[in-house]
C-alpha positions as CSV (number, residue, x, y, z in Angstrom):
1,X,33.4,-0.8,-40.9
2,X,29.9,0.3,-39.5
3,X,30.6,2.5,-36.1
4,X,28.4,4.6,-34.3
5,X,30.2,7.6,-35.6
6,X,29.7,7.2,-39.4
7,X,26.4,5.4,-38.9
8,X,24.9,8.0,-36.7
9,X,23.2,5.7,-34.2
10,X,24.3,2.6,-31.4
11,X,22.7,-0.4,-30.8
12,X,20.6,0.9,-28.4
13,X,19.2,3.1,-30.6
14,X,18.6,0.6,-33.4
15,X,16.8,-2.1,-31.2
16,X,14.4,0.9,-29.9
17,X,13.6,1.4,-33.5
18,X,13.3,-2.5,-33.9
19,X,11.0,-2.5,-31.3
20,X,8.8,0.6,-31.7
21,X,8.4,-0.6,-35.4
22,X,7.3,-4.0,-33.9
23,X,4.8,-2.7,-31.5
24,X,3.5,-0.1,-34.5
25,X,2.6,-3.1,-36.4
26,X,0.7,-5.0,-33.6
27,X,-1.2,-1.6,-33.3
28,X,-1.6,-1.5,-36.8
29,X,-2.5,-5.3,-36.7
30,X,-5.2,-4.6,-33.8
31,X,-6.7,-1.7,-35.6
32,X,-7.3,-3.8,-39.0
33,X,-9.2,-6.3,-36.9
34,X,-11.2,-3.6,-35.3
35,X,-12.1,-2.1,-38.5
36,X,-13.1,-5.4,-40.6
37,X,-15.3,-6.5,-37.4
38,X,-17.2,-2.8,-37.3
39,X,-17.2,-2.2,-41.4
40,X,-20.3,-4.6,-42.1
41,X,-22.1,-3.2,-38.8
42,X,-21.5,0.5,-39.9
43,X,-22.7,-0.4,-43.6
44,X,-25.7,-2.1,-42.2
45,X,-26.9,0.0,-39.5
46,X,-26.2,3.5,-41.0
47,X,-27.0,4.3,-44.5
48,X,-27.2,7.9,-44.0
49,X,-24.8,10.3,-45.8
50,X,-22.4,10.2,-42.5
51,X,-22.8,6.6,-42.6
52,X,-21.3,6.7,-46.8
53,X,-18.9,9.1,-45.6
54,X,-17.7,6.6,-43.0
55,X,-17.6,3.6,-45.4
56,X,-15.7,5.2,-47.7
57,X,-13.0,5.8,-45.1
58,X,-13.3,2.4,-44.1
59,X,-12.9,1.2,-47.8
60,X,-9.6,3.8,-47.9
61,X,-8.0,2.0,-44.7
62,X,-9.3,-1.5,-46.0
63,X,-6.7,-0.2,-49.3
64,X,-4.1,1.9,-47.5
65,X,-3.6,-1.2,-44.9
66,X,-1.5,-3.2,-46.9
67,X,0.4,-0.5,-48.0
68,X,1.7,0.9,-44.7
69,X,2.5,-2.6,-43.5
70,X,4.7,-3.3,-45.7
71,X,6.1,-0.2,-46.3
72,X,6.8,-0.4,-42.1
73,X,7.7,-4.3,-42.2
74,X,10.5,-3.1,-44.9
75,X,12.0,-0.6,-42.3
76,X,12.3,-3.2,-39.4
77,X,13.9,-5.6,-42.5
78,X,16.3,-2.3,-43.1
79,X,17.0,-1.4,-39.4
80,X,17.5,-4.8,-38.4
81,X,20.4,-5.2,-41.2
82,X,21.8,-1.7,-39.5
83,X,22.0,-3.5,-36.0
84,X,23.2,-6.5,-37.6
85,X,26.3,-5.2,-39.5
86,X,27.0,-3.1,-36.7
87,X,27.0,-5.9,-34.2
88,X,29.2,-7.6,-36.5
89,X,31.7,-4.6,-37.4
90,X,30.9,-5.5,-41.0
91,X,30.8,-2.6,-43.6
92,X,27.3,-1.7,-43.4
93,X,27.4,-0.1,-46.8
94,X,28.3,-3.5,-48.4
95,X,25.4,-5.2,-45.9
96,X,23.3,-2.6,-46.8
97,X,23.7,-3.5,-50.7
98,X,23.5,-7.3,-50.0
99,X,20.1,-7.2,-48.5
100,X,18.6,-4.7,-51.5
């Protein structure tokens, strides 16, 4: 059975996570949009070195973004199954192995 003493962390602690991790994607979500609106201005208007150098950033994010949202959606998807058996008093081990 999942407790705070073997799992290291109480509810509390796990909805914190669940809603830090939420709010991180919103930002993350808020920063995409900011970048794809800016992106054709900054290739337009500055085709100086700094302005390549800034592109090529902006092309990095552009195929980074994806990545880190995933990668960030899968630890509210893993953190959430941690509250849940928790809540539950199931063994979080065999929760744990059910949502893999």
């Amino acid at each position: 059975m999942a407790t705070p003493a073997n799992l290291k962390l109480f509810q509390g602690e796990l909805d914190k996570i669940i809603q830090i991790t939420e709010q991180a994607l919103l930002n993350m979500h808020s920063i995409n949009n900011l970048v794809n609106y800016l992106g054709p201005n900054v290739q337009r208007d500055n085709r100086s070195d700094s302005g390549k150098i800034i592109i090529k950033r902006l092309n990095d994010w552009t195929d980074d973004y994806p990545k880190i949202v995933n990668d960030m959606g899968q630890i509210n998807q893993q953190v959430h199954a941690m509250r849940n058996a928790l809540a539950s008093g199931a063994d979080f081990a065999a929760a744990a192995a059910a949502q893999a």
